[in-house]
C-alpha positions in Angstrom: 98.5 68.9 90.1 99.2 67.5 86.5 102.2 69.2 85.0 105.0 68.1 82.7 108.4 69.6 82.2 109.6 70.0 79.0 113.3 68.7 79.3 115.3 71.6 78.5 119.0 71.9 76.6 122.2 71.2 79.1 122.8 75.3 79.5 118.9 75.4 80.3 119.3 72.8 83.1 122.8 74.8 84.3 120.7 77.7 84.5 118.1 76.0 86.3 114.7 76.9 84.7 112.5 75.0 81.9 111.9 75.7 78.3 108.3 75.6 79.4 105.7 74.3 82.1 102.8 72.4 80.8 99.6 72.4 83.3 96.3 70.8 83.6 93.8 71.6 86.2 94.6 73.8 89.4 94.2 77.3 90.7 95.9 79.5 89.1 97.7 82.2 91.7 99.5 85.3 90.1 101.9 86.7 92.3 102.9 90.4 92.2 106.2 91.1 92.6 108.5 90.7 95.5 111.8 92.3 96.8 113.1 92.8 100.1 115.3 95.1 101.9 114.7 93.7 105.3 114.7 90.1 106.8 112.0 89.0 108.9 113.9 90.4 112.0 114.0 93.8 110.6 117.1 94.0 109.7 118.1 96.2 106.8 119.6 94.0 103.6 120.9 97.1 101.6 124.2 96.1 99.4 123.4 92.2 100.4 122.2 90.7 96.9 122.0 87.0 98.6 119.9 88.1 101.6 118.0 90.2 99.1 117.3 86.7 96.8 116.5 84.7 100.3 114.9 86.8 101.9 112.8 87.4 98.5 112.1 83.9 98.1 110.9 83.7 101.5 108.3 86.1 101.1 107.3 84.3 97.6 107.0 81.2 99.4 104.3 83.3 102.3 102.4 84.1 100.2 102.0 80.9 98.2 101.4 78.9 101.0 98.5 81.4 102.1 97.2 81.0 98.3 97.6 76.8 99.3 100.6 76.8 97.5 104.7 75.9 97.7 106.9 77.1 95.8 107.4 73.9 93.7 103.9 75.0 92.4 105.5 77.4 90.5 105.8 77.4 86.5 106.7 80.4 85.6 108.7 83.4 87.1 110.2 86.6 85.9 112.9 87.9 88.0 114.5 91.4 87.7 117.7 92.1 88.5 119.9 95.5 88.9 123.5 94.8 87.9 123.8 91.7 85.4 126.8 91.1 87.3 124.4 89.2 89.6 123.3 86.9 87.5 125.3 83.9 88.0 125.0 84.5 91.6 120.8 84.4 91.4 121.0 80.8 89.3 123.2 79.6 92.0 120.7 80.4 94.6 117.6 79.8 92.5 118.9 76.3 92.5 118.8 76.0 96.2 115.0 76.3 96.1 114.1 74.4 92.8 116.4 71.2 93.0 114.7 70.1 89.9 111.8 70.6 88.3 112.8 74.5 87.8 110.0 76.3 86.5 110.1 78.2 83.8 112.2 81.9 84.1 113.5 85.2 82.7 115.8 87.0 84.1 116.1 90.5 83.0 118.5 93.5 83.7 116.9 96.5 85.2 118.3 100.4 85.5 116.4 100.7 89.1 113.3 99.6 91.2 110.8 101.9 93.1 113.0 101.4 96.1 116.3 102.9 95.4 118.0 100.0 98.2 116.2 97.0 96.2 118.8 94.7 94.2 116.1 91.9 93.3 112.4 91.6 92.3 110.7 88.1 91.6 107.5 88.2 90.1 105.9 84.1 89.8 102.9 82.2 88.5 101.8 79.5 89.9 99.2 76.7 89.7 98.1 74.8 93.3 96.1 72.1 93.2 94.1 69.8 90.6 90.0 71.5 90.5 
């Protein structure tokens, strides 16, 4: 799928997301937001931002891939967080699933979620393929 990443300034690149995505052709797949409390073994992530964020991304990769997707189709997402505190700590891991190529990404302090135990919500957009 066409796309070009606009190259962003050195605390942009630190921070691992893109000024902005540019895209041509594709499906476009609007993905609602995910946070998870549990791992795919059922057990319970309450207190664990990192599992939270994996476990997160994991479900955000799912559901792409059902869409026909990955989650370097990805050009935009807005991510919530509940103590800014964590912040640092989400670019870290962000960059462990967008080695370049980051799309583009708020991240936004939060006073709670639905789900009292949630620590993290990712909300994405995405574009798969080149109709």
């Amino acid at each position: 799928m066409p796309r070009e990443y606009l190259e962003g300034t050195p605390r942009q690149e630190q921070r691992a997301f893109s000024p902005a995505v540019i895209t041509t052709g594709g499906k476009q797949v609007w993905l609602a937001g995910v946070g998870r409390t549990v791992d795919a073994e059922g057990n319970e992530l309450h207190g664990d931002f990192d599992a939270q964020v994996h476990a997160s991304f994991r479900a955000v990769r799912e559901v792409l891939e059902r869409a026909g997707g990955k989650l370097a189709d990805i050009v935009t997402m807005t991510v919530f967080i509940l103590d800014v505190r964590h912040g640092d700590r989400f670019t870290a891991i962000r960059k462990e699933y967008f080695s370049e190529n980051a799309p583009a990404s708020a991240l936004i302090t939060v006073a709670g979620f639905a789900r009292p135990e949630m620590m993290v919500e990712i909300q994405a957009v995405a574009v798969v393929g080149d109709e």
